[in-house]
C-alpha positions as CSV (number, residue, x, y, z in Angstrom):
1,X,93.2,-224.2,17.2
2,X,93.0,-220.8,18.1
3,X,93.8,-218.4,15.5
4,X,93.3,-214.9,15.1
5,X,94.0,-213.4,11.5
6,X,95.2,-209.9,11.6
7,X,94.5,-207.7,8.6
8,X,91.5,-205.7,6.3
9,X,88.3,-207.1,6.7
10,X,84.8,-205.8,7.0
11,X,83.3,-203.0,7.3
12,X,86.6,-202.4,5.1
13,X,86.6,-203.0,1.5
14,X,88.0,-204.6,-1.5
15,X,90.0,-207.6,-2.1
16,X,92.1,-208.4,0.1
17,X,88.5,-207.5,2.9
18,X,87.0,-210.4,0.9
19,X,89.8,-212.9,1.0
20,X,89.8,-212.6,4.9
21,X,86.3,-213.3,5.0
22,X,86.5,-216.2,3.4
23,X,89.4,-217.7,5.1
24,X,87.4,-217.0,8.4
25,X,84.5,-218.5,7.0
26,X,86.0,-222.2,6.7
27,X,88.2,-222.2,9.0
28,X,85.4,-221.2,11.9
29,X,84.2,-224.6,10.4
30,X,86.6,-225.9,12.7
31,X,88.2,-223.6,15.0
32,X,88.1,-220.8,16.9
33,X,88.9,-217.9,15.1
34,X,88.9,-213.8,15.2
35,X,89.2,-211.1,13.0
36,X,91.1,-207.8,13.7
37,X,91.5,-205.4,11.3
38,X,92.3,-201.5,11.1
39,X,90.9,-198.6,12.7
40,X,93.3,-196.8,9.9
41,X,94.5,-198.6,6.9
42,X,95.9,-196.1,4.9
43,X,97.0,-192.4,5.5
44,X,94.1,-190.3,3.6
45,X,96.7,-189.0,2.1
46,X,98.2,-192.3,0.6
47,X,95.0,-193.6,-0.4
48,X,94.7,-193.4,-4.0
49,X,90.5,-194.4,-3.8
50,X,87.5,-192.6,-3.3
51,X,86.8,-194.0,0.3
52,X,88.2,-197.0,2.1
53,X,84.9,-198.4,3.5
54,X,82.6,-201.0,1.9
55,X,79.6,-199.5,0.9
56,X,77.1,-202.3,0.9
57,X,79.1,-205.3,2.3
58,X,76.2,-207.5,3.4
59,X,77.5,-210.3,1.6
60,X,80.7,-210.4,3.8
61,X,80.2,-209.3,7.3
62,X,81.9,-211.2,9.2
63,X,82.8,-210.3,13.0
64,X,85.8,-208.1,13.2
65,X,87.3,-205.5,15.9
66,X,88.8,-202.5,14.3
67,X,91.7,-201.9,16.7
68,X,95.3,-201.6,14.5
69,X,96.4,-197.6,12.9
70,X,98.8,-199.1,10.5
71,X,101.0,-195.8,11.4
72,X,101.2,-195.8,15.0
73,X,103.8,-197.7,17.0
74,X,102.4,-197.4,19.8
75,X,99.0,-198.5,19.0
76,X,101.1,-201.8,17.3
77,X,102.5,-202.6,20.9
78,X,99.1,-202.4,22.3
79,X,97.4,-204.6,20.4
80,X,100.2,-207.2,20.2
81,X,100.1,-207.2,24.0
82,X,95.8,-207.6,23.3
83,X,96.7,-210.4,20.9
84,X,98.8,-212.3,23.8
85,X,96.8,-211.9,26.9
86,X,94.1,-213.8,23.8
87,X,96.5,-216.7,23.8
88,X,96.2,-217.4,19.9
89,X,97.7,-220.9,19.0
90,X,98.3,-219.0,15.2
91,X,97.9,-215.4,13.6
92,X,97.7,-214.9,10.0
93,X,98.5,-212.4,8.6
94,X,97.7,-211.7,4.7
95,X,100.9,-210.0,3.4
96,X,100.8,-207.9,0.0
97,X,102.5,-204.6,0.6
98,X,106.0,-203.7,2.7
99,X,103.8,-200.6,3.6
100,X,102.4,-203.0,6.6
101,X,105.8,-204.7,7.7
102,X,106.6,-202.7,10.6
103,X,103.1,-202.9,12.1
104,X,102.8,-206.5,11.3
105,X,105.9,-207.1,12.4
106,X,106.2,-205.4,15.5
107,X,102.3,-207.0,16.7
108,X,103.6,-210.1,15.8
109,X,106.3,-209.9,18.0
110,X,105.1,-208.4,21.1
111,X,102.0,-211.0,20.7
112,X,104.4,-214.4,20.1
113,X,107.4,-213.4,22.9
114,X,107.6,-216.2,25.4
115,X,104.8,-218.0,24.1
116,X,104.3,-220.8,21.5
117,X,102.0,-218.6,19.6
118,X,103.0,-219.2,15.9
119,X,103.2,-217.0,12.7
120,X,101.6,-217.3,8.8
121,X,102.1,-215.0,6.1
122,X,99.6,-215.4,3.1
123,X,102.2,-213.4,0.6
124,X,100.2,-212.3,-2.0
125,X,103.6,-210.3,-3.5
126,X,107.0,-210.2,-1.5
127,X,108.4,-208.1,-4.3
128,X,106.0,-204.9,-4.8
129,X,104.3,-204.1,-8.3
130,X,105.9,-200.9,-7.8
131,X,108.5,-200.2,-5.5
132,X,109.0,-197.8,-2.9
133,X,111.8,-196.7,-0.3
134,X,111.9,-199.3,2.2
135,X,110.2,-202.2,0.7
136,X,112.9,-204.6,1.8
137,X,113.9,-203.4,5.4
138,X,110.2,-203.5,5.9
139,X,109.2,-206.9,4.8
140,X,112.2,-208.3,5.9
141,X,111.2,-207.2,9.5
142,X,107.6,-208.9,9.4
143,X,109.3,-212.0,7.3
144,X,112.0,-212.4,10.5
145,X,108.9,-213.1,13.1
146,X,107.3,-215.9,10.3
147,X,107.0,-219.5,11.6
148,X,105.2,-220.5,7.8
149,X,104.8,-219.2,4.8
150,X,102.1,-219.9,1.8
151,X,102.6,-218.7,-1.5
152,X,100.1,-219.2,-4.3
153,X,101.8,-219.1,-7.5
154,X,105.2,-219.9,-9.1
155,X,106.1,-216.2,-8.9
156,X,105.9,-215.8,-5.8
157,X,107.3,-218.7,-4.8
158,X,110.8,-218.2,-6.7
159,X,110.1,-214.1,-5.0
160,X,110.2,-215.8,-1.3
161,X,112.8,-218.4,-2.3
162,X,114.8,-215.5,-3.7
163,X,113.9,-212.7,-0.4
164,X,113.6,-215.1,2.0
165,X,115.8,-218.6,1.3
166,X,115.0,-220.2,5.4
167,X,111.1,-219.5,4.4
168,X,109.3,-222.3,6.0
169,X,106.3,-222.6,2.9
170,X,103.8,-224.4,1.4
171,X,102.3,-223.8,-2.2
172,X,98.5,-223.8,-1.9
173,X,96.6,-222.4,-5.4
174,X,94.5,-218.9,-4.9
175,X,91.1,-220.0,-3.8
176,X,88.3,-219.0,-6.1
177,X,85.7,-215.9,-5.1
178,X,82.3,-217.4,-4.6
179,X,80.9,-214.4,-2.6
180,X,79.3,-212.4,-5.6
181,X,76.3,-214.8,-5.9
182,X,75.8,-216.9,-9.6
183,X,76.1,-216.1,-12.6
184,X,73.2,-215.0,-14.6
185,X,71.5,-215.2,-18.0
186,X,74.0,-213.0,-20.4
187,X,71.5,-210.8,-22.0
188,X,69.8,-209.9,-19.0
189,X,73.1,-208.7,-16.7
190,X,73.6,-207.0,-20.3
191,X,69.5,-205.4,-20.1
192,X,70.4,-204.1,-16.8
193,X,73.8,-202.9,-17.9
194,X,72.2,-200.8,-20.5
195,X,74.6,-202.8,-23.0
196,X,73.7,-203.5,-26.5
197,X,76.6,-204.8,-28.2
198,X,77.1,-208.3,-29.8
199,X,80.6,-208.9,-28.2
200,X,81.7,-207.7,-24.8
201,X,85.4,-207.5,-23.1
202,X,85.3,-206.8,-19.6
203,X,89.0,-205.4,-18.0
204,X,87.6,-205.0,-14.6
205,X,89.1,-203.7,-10.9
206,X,91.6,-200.9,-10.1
207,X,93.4,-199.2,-12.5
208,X,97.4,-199.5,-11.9
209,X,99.9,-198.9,-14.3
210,X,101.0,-202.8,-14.1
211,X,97.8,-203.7,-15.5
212,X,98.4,-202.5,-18.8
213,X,95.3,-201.0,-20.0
214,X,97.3,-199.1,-21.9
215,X,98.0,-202.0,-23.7
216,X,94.7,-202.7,-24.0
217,X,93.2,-199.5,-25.5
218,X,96.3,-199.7,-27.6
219,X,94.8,-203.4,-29.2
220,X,91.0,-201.6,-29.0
221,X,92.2,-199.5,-31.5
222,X,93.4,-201.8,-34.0
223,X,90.9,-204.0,-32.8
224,X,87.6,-201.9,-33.6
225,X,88.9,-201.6,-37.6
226,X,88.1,-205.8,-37.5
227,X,85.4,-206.2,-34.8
228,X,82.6,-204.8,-33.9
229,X,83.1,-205.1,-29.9
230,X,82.6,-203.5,-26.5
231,X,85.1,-202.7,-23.9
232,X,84.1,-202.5,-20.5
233,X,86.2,-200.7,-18.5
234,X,84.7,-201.3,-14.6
235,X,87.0,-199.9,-11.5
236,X,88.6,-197.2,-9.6
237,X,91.8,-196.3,-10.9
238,X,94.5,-196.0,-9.1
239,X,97.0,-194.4,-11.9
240,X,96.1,-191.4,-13.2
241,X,92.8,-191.4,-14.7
242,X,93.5,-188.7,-17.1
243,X,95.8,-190.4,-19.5
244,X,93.4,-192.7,-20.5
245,X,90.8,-191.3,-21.3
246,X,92.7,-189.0,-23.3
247,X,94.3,-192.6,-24.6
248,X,90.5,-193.0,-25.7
249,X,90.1,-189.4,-27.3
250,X,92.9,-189.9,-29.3
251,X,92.5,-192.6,-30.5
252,X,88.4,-192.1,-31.0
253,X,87.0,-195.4,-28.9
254,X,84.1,-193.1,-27.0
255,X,81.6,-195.6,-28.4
256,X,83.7,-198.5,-27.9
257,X,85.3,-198.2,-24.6
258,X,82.6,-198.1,-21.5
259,X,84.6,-196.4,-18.3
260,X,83.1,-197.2,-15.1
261,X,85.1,-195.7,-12.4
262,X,82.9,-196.3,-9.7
263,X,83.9,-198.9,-6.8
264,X,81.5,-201.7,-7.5
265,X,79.7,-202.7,-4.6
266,X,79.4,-206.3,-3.9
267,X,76.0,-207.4,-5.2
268,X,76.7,-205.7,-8.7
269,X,80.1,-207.1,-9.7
270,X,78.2,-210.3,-10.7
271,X,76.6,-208.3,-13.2
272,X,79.4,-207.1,-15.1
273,X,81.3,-210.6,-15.0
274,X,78.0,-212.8,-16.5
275,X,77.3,-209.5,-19.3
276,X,80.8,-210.2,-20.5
277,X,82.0,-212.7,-23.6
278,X,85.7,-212.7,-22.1
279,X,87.5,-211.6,-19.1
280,X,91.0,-209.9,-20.0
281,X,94.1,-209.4,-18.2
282,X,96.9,-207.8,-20.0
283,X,98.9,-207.1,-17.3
284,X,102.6,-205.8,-17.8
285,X,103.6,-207.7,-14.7
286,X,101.9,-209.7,-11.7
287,X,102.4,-212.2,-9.2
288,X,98.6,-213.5,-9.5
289,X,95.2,-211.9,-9.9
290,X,92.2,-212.0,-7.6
291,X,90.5,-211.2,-10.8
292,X,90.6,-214.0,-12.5
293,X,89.7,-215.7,-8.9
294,X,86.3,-213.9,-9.7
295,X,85.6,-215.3,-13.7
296,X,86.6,-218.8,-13.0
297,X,83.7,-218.4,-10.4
298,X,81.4,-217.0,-13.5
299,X,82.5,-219.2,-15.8
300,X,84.2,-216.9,-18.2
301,X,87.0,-217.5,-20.2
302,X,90.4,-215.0,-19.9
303,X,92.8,-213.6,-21.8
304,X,95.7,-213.1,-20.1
305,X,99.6,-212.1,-20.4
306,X,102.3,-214.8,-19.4
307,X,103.3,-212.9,-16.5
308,X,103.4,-214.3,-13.2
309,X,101.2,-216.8,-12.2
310,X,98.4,-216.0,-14.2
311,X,99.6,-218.5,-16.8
312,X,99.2,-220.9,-14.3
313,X,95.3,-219.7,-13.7
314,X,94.6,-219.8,-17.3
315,X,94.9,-222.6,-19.3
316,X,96.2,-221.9,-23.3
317,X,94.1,-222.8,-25.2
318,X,91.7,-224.8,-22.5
319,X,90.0,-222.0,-20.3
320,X,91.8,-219.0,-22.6
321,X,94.8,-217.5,-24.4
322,X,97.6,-216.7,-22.8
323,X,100.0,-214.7,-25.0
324,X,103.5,-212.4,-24.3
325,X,102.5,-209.1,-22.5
326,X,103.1,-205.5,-24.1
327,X,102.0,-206.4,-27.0
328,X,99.4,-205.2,-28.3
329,X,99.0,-207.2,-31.6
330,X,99.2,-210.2,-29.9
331,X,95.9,-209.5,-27.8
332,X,93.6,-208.1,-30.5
333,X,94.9,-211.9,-32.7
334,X,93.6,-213.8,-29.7
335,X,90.2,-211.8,-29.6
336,X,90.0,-211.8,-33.1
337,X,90.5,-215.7,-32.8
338,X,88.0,-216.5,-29.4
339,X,85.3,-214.7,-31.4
340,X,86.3,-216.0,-34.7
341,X,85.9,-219.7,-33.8
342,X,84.0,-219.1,-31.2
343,X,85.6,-220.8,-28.3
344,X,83.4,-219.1,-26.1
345,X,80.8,-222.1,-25.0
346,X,84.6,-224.5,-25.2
347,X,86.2,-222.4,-22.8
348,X,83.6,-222.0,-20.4
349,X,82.4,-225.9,-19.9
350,X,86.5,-225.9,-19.1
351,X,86.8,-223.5,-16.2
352,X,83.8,-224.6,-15.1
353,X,85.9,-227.9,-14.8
354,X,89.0,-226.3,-13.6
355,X,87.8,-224.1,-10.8
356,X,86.9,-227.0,-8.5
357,X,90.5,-227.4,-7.4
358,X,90.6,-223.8,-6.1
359,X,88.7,-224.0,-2.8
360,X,88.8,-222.8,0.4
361,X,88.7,-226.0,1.8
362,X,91.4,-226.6,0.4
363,X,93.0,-223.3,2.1
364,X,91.9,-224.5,5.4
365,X,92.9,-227.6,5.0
366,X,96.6,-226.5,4.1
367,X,96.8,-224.5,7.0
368,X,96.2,-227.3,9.3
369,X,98.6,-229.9,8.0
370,X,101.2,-227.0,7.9
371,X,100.9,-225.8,11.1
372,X,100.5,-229.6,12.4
373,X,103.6,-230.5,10.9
């Protein structure tokens, strides 16, 4: 086939950059594919980061032409009209915020009229973490031009079944992130950390208020009084920084909460991941989590909230606790329980297990049959 996937990519950054990389990376196994990402992403003025460029990137750069302005119609109509004359047999897009449904729509459609040029959305959310004006018009304008659909949790299923009931999908699990390198001896990622402590938690990526670190420095508190333990803090936030670390003042965790609010750059994440005991995720709400894409690759054990699909990701009891979110008590008994019986060595033999059925391969491989059928 010919397919062309349409969305951030390198030399932008973050997440949903490295997922497309990926994607491209096995299915060029077999294909002939392109990448074509933004020229602007975001509005400056919308962009809640420091910058929306990768700042090392080596480890994901992958050919791409930065011709879409997410803001322009014009500009949408052009390159759907580029995307045609290209004669794609499939474009995918990757789908997480309504922000992008009238420019992914609208190239969809220009590209795809009178041709049998077909349409995938990758939904990582059809229902926003936090909702805006719009959100449904918007994705129910991109959703109108889809030919398939994957979805790669439970959540988001029942979201598209609910949003979208003639959805044409497939279930296919959230590959794993295998582009920060291997994971490393624990006490040396911990040397070059500058990181002494005997026990580490590492809450790691941007800071939104559905994340629930507030929840988190919340059980740090009551925590600390039992434990002797680290938090690692490690992302850009993307809530107000502010009320955290006053959250911190107040409740006197400056030598037990470590704030990194730095963008990590590629080569360094790994470090972070193999320094830490546990990876946790005590979000408030959530569809999935690239994150925890990222510690099954370091063989770390999470705790995470039973929202979403993350309960799905992580195992009870078998690669880590999952317990009820907002509560606070409830993650500093499952800390106080991993390091107590030290599950640590348990847990990590089991996601080393586990991972293997979250490939890209796998991806690829769905796509195909999908499109095939």
């Amino acid at each position: 086939m010919k397919i062309i996937i349409i969305g951030t990519a390198y030399p932008l950054r973050g997440g949903i950059a490295h997922y497309n990389a990926l994607l491209y990376q096995e299915l060029k196994k077999q294909h002939d594919v392109e990448i074509i990402t933004f020229k602007r992403q975001y509005p400056s003025l919308l962009f809640p980061g420091k910058t929306q460029i990768e700042t090392d990137g080596e480890m994901l750069r992958v050919p791409s032409e930065s011709l879409v302005d997410s803001i322009n119609p014009l500009n949408w109509i052009s390159v759907g009209k580029e995307i045609k004359r290209r004669k794609p047999d499939l474009i995918i897009f990757k789908y997480w915020l309504p922000f992008f449904g009238p420019c992914f729509g609208t190239i969809a459609r220009v590209a795809t009229k009178g041709t049998n040029t077909k349409v995938l959305f990758i939904c990582d959310n059809v229902v926003p973490h936090e909702k805006r004006p719009g959100d449904t018009a918007f994705t129910k304008y991109a959703f109108g031009v889809g030919n398939f659909f994957i979805v790669q949790s439970d959540a988001v299923q029942r979201d598209l079944k609910a949003f979208w009931p003639k959805a044409n999908y497939k279930k296919v699990a959230h590959p794993v992130y295998n582009i920060f390198g291997e994971p490393i001896e624990k006490q040396q990622a911990r040397k070059q950390l500058g990181i002494t402590d005997k026990r580490v938690l590492l809450f790691f990526g941007y800071v939104r208020a559905y994340k629930g670190l507030n929840v988190m420095l919340e059980a740090m508190s009551k925590l600390v009084k039992e434990l002797d333990v680290k938090l690692l803090v490690v992302g850009e936030f993307y809530d107000d920084k502010e009320k955290y670390m006053r959250q911190i003042t107040d409740y006197g965790l400056q030598q037990s909460v470590s704030v990194n609010s730095d963008y990590v750059a590629n080569d360094k994440v790994g470090l972070y991941f193999s320094a830490a005991d546990v990876v946790m995720l005590p979000y408030i709400s959530a569809t999935q989590s690239g994150i925890a894409q990222i510690a099954y690759n370091f063989n770390k054990p999470i705790i995470a909230t039973n929202v979403g699909g993350l309960a799905e990701v992580v195992r009870d009891n078998v690669t880590g606790f999952v317990i009820p979110p907002n509560d606070a008590d409830a993650l500093v008994n499952a800390i106080i329980r991993f390091f107590k019986e030290n599950r640590e060595k348990e847990f990590a033999a089991n996601v080393e297990v586990e991972k293997k059925k979250y490939s890209w391969e796998s991806m690829a491989k769905a796509i195909e049959e999908f499109v095939k059928e």
